[in-house]
C-alpha positions as CSV (number, residue, x, y, z in Angstrom):
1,X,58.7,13.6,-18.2
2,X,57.1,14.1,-14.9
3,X,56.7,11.4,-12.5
4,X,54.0,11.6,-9.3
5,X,53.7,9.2,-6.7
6,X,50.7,8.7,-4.4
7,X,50.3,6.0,-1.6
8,X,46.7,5.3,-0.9
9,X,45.0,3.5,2.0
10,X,43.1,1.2,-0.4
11,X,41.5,-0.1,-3.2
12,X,39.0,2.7,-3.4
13,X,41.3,5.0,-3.0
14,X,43.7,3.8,-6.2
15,X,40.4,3.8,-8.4
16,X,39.0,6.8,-7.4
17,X,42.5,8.5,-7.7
18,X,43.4,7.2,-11.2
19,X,40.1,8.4,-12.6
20,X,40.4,12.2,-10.8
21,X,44.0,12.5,-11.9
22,X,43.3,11.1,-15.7
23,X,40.4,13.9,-15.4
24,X,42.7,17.2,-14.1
25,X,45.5,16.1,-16.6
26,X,43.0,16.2,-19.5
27,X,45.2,15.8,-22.6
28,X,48.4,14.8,-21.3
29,X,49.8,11.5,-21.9
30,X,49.6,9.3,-18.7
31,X,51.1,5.9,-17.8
32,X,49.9,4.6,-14.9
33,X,51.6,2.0,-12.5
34,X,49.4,0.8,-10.2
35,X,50.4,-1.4,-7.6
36,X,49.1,-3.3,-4.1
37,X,52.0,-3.3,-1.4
38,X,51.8,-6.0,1.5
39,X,54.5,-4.1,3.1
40,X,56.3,-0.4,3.5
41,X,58.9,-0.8,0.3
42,X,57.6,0.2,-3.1
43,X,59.6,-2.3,-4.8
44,X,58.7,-1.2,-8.5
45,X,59.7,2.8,-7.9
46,X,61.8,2.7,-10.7
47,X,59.4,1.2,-13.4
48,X,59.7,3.1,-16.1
49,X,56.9,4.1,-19.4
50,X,56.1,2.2,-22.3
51,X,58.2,4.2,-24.0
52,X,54.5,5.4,-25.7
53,X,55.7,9.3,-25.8
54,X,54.1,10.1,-22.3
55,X,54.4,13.3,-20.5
56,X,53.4,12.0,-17.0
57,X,54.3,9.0,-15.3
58,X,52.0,8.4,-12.7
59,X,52.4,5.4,-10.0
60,X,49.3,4.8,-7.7
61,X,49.9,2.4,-4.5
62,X,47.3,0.7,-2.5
63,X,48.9,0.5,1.0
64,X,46.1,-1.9,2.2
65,X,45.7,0.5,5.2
66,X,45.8,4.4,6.1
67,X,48.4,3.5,9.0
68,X,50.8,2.3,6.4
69,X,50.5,5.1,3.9
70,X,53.0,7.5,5.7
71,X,55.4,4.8,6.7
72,X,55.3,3.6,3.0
73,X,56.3,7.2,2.2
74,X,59.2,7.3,4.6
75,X,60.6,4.1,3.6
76,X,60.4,4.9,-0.3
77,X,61.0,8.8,-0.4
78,X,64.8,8.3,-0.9
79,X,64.5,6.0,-3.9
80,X,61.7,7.6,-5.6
81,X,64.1,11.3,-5.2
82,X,66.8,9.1,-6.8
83,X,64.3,7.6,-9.4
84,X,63.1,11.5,-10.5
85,X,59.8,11.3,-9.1
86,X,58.9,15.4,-8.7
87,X,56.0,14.7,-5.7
88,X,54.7,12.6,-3.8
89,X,51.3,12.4,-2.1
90,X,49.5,10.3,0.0
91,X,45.9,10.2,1.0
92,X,43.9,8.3,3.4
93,X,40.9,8.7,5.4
94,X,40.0,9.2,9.3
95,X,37.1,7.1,9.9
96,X,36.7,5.3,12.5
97,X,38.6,7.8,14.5
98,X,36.6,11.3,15.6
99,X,36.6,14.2,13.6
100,X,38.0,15.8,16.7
101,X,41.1,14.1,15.6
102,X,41.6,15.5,12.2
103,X,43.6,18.6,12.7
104,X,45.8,16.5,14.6
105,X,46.4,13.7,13.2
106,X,47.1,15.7,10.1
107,X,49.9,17.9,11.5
108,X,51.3,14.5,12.9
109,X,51.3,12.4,9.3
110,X,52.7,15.3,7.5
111,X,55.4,16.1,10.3
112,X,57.0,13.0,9.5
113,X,57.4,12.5,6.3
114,X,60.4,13.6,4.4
115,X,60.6,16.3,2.1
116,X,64.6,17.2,1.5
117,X,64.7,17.3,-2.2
118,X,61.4,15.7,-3.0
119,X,58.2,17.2,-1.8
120,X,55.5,14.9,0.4
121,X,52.3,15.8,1.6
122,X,49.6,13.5,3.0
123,X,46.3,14.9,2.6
124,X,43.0,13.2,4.2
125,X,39.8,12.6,2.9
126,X,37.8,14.0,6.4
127,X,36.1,10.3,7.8
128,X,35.8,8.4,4.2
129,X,36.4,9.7,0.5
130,X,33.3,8.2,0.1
131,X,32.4,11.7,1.7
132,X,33.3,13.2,-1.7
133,X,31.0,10.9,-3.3
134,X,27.9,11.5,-1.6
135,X,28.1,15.3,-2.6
136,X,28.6,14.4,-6.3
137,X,24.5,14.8,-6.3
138,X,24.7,14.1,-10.3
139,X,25.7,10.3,-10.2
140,X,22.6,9.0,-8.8
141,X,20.3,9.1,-11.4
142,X,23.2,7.5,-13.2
143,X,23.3,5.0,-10.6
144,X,19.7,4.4,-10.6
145,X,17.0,6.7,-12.8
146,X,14.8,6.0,-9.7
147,X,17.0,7.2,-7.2
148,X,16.6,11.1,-6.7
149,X,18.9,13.8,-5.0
150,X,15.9,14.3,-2.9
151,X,16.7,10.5,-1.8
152,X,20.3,10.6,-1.1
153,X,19.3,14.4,0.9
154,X,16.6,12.1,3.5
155,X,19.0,9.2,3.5
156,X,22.3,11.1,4.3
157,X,20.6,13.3,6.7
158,X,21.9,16.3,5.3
159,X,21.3,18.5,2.1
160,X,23.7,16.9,-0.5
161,X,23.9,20.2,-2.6
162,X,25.0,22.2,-0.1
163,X,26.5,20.0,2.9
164,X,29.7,19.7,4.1
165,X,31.8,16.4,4.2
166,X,32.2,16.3,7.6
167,X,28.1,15.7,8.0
168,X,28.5,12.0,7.5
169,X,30.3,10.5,10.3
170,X,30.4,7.4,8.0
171,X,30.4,8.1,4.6
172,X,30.7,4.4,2.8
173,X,27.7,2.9,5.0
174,X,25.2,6.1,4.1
175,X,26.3,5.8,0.3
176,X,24.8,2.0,0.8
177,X,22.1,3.3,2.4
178,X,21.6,5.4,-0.3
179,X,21.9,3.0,-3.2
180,X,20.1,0.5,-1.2
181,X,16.5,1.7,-1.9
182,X,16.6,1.4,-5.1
183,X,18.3,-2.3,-4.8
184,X,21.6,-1.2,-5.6
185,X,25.2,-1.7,-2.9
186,X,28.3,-0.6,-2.0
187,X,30.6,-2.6,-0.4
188,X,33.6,-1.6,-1.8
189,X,33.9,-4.4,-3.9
190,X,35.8,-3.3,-7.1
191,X,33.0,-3.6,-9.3
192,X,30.6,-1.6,-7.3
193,X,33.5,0.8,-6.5
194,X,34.3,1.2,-10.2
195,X,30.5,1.7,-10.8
196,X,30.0,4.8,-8.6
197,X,33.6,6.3,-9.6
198,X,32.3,6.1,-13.1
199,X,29.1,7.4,-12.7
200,X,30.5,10.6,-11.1
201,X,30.5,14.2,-12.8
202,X,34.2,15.2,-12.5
203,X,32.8,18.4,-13.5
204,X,30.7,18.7,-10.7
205,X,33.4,17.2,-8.2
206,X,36.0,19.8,-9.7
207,X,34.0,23.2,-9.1
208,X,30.8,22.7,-6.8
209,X,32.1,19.5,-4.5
210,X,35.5,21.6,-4.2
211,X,34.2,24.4,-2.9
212,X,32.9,22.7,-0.1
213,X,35.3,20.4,0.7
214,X,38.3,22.2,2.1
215,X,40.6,18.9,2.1
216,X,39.7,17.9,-1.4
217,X,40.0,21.8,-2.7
218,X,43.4,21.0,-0.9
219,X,43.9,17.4,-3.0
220,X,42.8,19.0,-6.5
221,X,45.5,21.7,-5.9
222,X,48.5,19.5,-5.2
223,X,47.3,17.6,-8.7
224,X,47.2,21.0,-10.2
225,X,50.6,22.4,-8.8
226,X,52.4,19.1,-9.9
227,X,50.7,19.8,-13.6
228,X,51.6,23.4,-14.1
């Protein structure tokens, strides 16, 4: 069995994450422990499957905030060697710092975090991983039949087919925007968040949002490294 950790910085993060992973895996068997931390020590990193004939074990952590995922992956990288995990990731966004600071605080999180006998790597999400959802252009007609690409393209600012992540220097508040007009929110709440991760076209996310999202390109291919 392989086993995958990944600290997140919060709530969206863990649903979004769950969802993308169960979608790359495909037919493989998952379990899924998913789990809020109030603290740095992952105190359930030797849970164990249901026993249910899985082929990945996957444990998703909601750190509660992006300066806590890399010390969460310091303080539990020994035990989840010892335990068999085979990787462990951890994402978190940039916003409300610049996108000047991206490059750097990148090389910082992933230049201290361990990686002697277990692999680490911290990827970020640009400003929000809400970025990633505003170019999914397909979900909002799922969201809303009233509310158009054309929409979301005049709301954001930016083409949504065709622009970049970094165009939205805050992601989550333009997605509310967006769904606002047509009587709709986003505030993160898990219902709402749940909503929009379930209206997404993975399809979409996994070949055209990619391609123009260097650090998600970079996400999807740690998933798909760990699955080979």
């Amino acid at each position: 069995m392989k086993k995958i950790a990944v600290f997140v910085e919060g709530q969206t993060e863990q649903i979004f994450i769950k969802k993308l992973f169960t979608e790359i895996a495909g037919a493989k068997h998952i379990d899924f422990n998913v789990e809020k931390i109030s603290n740095a020590v992952f105190l359930k990193q030797s849970n164990q499957p249901d026993g249910n004939n899985a082929r990945i074990f996957a444990s998703i952590i909601d750190c509660s905030n992006d300066s806590k995922v890399t010390a969460a992956i310091i303080d539990n990288h020994a035990s989840l060697k010892k335990s068999g995990y085979e990787l462990v990731l951890g994402l978190r966004d940039l916003y409300p710092k610049p996108l000047a600071d991206l490059q750097r605080i990148s090389r910082l999180a992933n230049s201290r975090v361990p990686t002697a006998g277990l692999p680490a790597k911290i990827h970020l999400a640009v400003m929000e991983v809400e970025a990633w959802f505003l170019l999914e252009y397909k979900h909002y007609c799922v969201i809303s039949e009233h509310l158009t690409e054309q929409i979301a393209s005049t709301i954001s600012g930016f083409d949504i087919k065709t622009g970049s992540p970094e165009a939205a220097a805050h992601p989550s508040e333009t997605l509310s925007k967006i769904y606002n007009t047509v009587g709709m929110g986003y505030k993160k709440t898990r219902n709402q968040v749940e909503r929009t991760v379930t209206a997404m076209d993975y399809e979409n996310l996994y070949f055209d949002v990619r391609s123009r999202a260097k650090h998600f390109d970079d996400l999807i291919s740690s998933f798909e490294d760990f699955l080979a």
